[in-house]
SESE-879258 format. One record per residue (C-alpha): residue number from 1; residue in three letters; x, y, z. Coordinates in Angstrom, 2 decimals, decimal comma, padded with zeros to 5 digits. Each point is the difference from the previous one (the first is absolute). Last residue first. Example, Ala and Ser with C-alpha at 12.3 -4.5 7.8 and 13.67 -1.06 7.14 Angstrom:
BEGIN
{rec 2 "SER" {013,67 -001,06 007,14}};
{rec 1 "ALA" {-001,37 -003,44 000,66}};
***
This chain:
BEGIN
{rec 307 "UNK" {017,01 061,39 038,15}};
{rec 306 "UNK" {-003,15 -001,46 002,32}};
{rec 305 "UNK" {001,14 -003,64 000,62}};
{rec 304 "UNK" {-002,35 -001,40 002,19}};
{rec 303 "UNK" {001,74 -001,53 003,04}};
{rec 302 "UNK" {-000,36 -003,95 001,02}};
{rec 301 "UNK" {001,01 -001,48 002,96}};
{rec 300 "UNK" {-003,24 000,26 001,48}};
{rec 299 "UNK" {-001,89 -001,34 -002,95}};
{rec 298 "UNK" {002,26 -002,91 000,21}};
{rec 297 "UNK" {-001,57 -001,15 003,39}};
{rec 296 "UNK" {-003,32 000,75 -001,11}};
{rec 295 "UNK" {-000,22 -002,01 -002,86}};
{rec 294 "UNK" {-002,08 002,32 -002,83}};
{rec 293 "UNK" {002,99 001,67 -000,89}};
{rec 292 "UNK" {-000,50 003,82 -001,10}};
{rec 291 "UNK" {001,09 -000,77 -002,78}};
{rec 290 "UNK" {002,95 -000,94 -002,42}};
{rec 289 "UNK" {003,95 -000,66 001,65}};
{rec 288 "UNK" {002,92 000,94 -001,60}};
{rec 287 "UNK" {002,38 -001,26 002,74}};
{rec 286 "UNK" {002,53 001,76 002,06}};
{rec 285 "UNK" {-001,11 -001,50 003,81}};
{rec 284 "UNK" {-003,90 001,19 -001,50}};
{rec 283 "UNK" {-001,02 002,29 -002,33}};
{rec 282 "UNK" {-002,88 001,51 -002,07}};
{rec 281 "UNK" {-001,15 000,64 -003,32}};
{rec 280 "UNK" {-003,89 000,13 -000,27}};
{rec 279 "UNK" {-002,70 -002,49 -000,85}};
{rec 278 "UNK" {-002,64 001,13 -002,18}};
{rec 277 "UNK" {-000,05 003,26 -002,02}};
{rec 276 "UNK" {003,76 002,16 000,32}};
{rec 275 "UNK" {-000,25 003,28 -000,46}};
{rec 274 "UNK" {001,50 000,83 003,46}};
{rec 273 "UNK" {002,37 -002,94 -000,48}};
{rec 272 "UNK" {002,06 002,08 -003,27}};
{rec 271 "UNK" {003,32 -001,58 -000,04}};
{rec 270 "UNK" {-000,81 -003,27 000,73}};
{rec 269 "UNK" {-003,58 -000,08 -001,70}};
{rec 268 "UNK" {001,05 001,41 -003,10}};
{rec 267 "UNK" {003,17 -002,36 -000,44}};
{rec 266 "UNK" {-002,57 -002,40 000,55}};
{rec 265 "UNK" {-002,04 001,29 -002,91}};
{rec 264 "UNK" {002,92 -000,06 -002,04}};
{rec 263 "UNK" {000,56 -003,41 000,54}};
{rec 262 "UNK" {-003,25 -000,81 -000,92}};
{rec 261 "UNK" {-000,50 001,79 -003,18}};
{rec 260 "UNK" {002,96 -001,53 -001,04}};
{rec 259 "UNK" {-001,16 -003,35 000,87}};
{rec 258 "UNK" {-002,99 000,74 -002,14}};
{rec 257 "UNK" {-003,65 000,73 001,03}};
{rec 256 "UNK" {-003,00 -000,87 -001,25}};
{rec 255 "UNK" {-000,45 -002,64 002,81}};
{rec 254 "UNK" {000,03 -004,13 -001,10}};
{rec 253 "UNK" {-001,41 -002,37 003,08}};
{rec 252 "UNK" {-000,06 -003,39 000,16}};
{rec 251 "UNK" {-001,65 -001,71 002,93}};
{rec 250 "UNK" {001,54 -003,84 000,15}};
{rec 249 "UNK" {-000,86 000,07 004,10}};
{rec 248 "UNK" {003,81 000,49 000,44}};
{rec 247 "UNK" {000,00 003,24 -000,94}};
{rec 246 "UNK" {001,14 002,01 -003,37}};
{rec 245 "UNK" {000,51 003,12 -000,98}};
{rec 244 "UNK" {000,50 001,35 -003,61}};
{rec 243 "UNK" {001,79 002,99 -001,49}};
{rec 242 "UNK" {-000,22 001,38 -003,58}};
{rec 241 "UNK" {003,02 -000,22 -002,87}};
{rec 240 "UNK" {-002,57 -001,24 -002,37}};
{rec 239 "UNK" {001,81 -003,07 -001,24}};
{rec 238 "UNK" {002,30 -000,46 002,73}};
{rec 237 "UNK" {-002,45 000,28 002,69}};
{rec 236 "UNK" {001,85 000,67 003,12}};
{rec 235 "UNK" {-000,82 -001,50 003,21}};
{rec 234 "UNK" {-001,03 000,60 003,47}};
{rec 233 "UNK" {-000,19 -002,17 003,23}};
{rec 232 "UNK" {-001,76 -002,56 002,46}};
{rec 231 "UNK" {001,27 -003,71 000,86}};
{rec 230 "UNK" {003,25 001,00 -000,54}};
{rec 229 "UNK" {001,72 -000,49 003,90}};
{rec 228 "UNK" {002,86 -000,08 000,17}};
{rec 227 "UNK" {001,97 003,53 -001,64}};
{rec 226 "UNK" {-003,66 001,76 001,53}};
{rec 225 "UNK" {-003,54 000,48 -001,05}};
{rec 224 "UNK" {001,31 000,09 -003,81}};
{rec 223 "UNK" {001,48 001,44 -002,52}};
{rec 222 "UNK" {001,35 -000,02 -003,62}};
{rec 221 "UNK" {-002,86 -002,99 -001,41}};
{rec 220 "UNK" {000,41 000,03 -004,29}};
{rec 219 "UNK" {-003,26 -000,48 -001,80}};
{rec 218 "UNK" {000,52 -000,89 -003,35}};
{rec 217 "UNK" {-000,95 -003,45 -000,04}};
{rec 216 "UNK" {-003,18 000,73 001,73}};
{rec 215 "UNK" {-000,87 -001,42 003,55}};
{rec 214 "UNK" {-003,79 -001,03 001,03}};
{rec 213 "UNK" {-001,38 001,14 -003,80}};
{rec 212 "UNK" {-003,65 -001,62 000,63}};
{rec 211 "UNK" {-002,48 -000,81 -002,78}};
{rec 210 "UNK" {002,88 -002,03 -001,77}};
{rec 209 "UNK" {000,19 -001,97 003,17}};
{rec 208 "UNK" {003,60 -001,74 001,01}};
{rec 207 "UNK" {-000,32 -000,63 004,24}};
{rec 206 "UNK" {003,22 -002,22 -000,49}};
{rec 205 "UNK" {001,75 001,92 -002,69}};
{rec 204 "UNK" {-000,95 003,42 001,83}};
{rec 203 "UNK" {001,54 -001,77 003,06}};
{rec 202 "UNK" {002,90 -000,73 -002,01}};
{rec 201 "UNK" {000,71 003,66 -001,03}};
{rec 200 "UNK" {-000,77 001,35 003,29}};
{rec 199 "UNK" {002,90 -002,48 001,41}};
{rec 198 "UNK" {002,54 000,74 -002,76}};
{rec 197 "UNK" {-000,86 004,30 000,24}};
{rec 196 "UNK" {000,79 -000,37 003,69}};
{rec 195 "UNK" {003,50 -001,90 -000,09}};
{rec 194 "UNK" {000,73 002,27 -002,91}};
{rec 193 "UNK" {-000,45 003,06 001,56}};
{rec 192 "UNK" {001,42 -001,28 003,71}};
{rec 191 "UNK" {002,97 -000,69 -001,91}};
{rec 190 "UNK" {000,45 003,34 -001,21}};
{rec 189 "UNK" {-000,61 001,69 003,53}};
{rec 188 "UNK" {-003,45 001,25 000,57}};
{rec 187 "UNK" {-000,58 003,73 000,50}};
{rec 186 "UNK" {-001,74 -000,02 004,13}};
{rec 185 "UNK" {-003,59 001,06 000,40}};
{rec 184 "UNK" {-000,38 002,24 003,30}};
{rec 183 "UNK" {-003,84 000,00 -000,21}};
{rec 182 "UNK" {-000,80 003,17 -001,72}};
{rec 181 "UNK" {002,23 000,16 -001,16}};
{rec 180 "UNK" {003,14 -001,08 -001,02}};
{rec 179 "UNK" {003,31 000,19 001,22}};
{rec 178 "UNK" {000,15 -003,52 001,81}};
{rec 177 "UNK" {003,14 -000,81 001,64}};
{rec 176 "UNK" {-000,49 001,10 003,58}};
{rec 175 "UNK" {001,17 -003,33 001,42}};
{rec 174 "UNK" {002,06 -002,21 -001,93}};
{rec 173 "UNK" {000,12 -002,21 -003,19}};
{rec 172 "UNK" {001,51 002,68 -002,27}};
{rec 171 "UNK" {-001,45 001,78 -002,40}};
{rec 170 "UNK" {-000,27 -000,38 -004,18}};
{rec 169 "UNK" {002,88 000,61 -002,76}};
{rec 168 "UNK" {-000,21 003,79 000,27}};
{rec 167 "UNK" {001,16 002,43 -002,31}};
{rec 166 "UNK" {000,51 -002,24 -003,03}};
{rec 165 "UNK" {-003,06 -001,15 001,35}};
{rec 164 "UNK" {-002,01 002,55 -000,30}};
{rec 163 "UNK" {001,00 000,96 -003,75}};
{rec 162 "UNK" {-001,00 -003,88 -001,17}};
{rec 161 "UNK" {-003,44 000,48 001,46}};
{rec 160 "UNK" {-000,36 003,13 -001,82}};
{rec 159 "UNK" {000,94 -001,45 -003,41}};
{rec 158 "UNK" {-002,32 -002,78 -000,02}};
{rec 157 "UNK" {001,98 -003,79 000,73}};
{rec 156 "UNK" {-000,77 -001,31 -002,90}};
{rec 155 "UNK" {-001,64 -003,84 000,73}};
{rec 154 "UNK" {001,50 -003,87 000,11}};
{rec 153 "UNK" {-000,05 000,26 003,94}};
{rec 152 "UNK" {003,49 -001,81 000,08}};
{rec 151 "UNK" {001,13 001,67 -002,74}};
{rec 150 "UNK" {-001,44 003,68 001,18}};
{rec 149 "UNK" {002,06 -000,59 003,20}};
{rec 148 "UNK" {002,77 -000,91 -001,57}};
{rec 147 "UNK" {000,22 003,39 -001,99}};
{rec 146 "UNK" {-000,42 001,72 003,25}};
{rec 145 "UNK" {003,08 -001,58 001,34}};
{rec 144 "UNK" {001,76 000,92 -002,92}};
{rec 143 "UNK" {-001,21 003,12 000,12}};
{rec 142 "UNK" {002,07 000,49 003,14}};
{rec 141 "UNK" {-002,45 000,71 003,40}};
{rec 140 "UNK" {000,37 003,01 002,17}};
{rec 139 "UNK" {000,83 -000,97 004,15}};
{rec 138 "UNK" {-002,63 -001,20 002,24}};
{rec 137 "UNK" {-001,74 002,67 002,08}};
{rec 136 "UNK" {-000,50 -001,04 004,14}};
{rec 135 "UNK" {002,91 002,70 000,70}};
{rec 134 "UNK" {-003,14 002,28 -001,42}};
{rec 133 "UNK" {-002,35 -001,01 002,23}};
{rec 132 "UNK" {002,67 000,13 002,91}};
{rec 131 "UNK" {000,80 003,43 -001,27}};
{rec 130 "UNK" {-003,46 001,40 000,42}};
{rec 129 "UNK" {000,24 003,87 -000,12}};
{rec 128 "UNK" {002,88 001,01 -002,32}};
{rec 127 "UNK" {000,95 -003,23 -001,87}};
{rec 126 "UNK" {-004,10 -000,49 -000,15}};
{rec 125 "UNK" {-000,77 002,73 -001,47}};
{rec 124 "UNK" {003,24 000,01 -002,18}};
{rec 123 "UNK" {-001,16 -003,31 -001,45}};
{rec 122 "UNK" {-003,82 001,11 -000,73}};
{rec 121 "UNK" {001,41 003,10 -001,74}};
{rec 120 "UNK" {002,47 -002,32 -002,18}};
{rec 119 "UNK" {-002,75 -002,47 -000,62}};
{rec 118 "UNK" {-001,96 002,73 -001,63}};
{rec 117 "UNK" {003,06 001,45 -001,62}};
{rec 116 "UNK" {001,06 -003,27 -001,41}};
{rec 115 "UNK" {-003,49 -001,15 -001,25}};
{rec 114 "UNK" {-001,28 003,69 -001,64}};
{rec 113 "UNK" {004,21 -000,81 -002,29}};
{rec 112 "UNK" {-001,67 -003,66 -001,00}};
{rec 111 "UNK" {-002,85 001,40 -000,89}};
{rec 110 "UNK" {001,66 002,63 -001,84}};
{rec 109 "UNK" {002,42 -002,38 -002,02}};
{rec 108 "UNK" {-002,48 -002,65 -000,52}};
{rec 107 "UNK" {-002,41 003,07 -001,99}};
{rec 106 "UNK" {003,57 000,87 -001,91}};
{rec 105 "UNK" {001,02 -003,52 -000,97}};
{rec 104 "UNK" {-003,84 -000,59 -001,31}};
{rec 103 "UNK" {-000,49 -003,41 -000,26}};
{rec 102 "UNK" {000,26 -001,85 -002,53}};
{rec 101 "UNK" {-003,08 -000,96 -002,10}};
{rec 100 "UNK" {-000,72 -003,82 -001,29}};
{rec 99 "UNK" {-002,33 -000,43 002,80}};
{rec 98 "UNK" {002,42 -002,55 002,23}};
{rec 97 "UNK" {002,88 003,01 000,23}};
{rec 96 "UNK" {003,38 000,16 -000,48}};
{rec 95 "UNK" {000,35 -002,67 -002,29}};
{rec 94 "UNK" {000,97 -003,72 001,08}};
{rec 93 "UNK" {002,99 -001,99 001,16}};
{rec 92 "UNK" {-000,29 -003,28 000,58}};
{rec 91 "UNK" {-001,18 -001,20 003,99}};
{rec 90 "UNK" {002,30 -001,50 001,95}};
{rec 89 "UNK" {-000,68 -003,11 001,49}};
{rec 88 "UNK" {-002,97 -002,07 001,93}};
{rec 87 "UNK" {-002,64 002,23 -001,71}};
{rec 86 "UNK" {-003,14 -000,34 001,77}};
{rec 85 "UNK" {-003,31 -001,05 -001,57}};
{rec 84 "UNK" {-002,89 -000,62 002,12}};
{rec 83 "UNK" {-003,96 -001,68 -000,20}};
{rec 82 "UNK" {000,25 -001,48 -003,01}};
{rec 81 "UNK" {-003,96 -001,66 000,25}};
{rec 80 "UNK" {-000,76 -003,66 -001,26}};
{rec 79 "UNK" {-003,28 -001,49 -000,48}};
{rec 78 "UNK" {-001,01 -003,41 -000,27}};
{rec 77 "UNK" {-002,16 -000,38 002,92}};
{rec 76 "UNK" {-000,53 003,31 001,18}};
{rec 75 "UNK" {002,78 001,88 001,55}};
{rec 74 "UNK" {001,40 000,82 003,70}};
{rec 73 "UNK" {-001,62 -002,86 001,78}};
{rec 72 "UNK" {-000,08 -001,83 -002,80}};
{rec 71 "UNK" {002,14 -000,19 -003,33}};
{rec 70 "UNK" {003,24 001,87 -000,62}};
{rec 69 "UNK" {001,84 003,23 001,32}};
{rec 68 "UNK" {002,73 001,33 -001,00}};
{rec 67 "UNK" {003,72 001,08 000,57}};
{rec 66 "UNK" {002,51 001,23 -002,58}};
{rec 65 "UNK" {003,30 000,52 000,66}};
{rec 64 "UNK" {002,36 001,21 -002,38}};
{rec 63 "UNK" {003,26 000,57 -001,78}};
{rec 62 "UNK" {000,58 002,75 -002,32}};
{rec 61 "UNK" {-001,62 000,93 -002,94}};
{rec 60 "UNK" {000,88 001,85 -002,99}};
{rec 59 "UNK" {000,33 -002,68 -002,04}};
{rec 58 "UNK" {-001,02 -003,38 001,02}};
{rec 57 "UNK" {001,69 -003,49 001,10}};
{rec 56 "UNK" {002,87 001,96 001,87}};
{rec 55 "UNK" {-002,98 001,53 002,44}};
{rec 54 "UNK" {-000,57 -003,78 001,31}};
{rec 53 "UNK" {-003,40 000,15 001,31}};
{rec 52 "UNK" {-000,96 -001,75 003,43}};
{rec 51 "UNK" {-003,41 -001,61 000,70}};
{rec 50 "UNK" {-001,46 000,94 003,26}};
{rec 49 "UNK" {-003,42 -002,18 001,60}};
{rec 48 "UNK" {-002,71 000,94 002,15}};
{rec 47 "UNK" {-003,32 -002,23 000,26}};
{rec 46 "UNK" {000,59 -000,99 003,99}};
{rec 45 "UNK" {002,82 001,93 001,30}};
{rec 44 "UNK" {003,26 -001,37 000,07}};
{rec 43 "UNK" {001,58 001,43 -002,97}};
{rec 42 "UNK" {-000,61 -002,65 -002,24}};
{rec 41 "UNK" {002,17 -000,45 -002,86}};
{rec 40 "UNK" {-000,65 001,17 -003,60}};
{rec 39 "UNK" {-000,95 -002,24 -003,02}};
{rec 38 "UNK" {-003,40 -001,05 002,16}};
{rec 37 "UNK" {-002,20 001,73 -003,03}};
{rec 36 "UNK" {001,20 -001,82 -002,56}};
{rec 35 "UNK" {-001,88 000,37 -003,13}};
{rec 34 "UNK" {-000,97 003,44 000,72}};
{rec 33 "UNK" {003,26 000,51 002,16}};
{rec 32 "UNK" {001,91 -000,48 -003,23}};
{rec 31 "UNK" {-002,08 002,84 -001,87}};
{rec 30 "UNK" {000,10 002,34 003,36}};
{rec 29 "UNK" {004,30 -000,65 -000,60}};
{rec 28 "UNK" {-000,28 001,44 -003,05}};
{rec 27 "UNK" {-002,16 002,96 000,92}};
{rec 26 "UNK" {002,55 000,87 002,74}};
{rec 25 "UNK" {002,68 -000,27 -002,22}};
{rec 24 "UNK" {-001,87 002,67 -002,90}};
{rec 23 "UNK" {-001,09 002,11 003,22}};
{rec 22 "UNK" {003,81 000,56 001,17}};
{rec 21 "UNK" {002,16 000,22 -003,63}};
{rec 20 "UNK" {-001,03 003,55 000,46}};
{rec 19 "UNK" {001,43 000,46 004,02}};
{rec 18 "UNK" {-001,50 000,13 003,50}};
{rec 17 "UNK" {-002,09 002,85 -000,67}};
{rec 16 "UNK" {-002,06 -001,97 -002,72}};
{rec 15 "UNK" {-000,52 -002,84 002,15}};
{rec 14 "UNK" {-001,08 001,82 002,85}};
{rec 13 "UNK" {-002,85 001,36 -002,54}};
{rec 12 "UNK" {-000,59 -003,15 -000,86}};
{rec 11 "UNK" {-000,45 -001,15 003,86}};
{rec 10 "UNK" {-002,67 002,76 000,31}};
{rec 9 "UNK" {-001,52 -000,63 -002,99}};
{rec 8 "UNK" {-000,51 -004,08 001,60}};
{rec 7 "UNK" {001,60 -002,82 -001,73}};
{rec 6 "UNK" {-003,15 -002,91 000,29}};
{rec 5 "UNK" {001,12 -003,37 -001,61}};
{rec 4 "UNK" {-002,57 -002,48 -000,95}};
{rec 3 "UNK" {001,09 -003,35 000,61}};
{rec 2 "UNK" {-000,07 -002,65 -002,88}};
{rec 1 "UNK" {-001,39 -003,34 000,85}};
***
């Protein structure tokens, strides 16, 4: 019996970013899966199997993982779903942009330059009036460590996102370390990113619904509740350049705001608390610190930051 073999637009789209010889292997390997659906190995859960791709076997193309599900619970009898496709190697080189239009060297060049000085007036804030916040800052990232990053997550890494870091590569695990408000968020580290982005991305293959986008492909986490724990956050859109938070009740939200926009704002709120809406500045033992605390004890420690 033949199987059919469901490749989802979202997974073609993947495809597409992940190098041109990408859909043609992937569609291949769907055609041997139709007549041999059990070609890849389990993966310990019932119904979910990975096949491997040899990139040398295909132009354009480098090696890959692709995982899927076949036949009950996950699929109806006879039906196979690609559920993930992750480059195991490094990906080919491609143009400068996925829409056929490059981007605009002098539009990068100011975002990039509204980053710096955003993060710049943020950094002196805190040098000046938190310094154990701002002892808490990790050092700049290379490109090349950025670069790795977008391997391993298989997406561009937008333009603003790639300016912050090569000013700050994420906080330190230690107290006083988140920066942002208005719950004391702390920047992820690198490995954090990619830890995070892994685990969203296989809970979206788990939980897949075409009705429901749980995690997109593009959507890059930068910080979270604190350097441990990651079970809430923000991320970066690398298709429309707008930020996202997540929670670890699978709520999804996108703003219409970018991580420019952000950054500037908290540059706002630092150097400006009077105007500030919400929570305000504050400190406590040399710490940024967002409130008026709701726990007593800390609320008494605490002092409003007035300028």
């Amino acid at each position: 019996m033949t199987v059919t073999v469901d490749i989802p637009d979202r997974i073609r789209d993947l495809c597409a970013r992940l190098g041109d010889g990408v859909p043609y292997a992937v569609k291949v390997l769907a055609r041997q899966l139709a007549d041999n659906p059990r070609l890849g190995k389990r993966t310990g859960r019932l119904g979910l199997y990975a096949a491997t791709i040899d990139g040398d076997t295909f132009d354009d193309c480098p090696p890959l993982t692709v995982r899927y599900a076949y036949g009950p619970p996950l699929t109806a009898e006879g039906q196979l779903q690609i559920r993930d496709v992750e480059a195991t190697g490094p990906l080919p080189a491609t143009s400068d942009a996925d829409d056929g239009q490059a981007p605009d060297p002098r539009l990068e060049q100011i975002t990039a330059r509204q980053v710096t000085e955003a993060w710049q007036r943020i950094s002196s804030w805190l040098e000046q009036n938190a310094p154990t916040s701002h002892e808490a800052l990790l050092p700049a990232a290379t490109e090349q460590d950025i670069d790795a990053v977008a391997r391993q997550l298989c997406v561009r890494v937008p333009v603003e996102l790639r300016a912050l870091w090569l000013l700050c590569a994420g906080n330190q695990d230690s107290p006083g370390a988140g920066i942002f408000p208005d719950h004391g968020w702390a920047l992820m580290p690198l490995d954090s990113v990619c830890a995070v982005y892994r685990r969203q991305s296989r809970w979206q293959q788990d939980h897949d619904d075409e009705e429901s986008w749980m995690w997109k492909p593009s959507w890059i986490p930068f910080c979270s509740w604190s350097v441990t724990d990651t079970s809430y956050g923000l991320f970066v859109d690398a298709e429309t350049g707008e930020v996202g938070h997540w929670d670890d009740t699978a709520v999804r939200t996108v703003e219409d705001k970018s991580l420019t926009m952000l950054l500037e704002e908290i540059a706002d709120r630092l150097e400006n608390p009077r105007l500030s809406p919400g929570c305000k500045p504050g400190l406590s033992g040399g710490k940024l610190v967002w409130g008026p605390p709701t726990d007593e004890s800390r609320a008494m420690l605490w002092q409003p930051f007035t300028g």
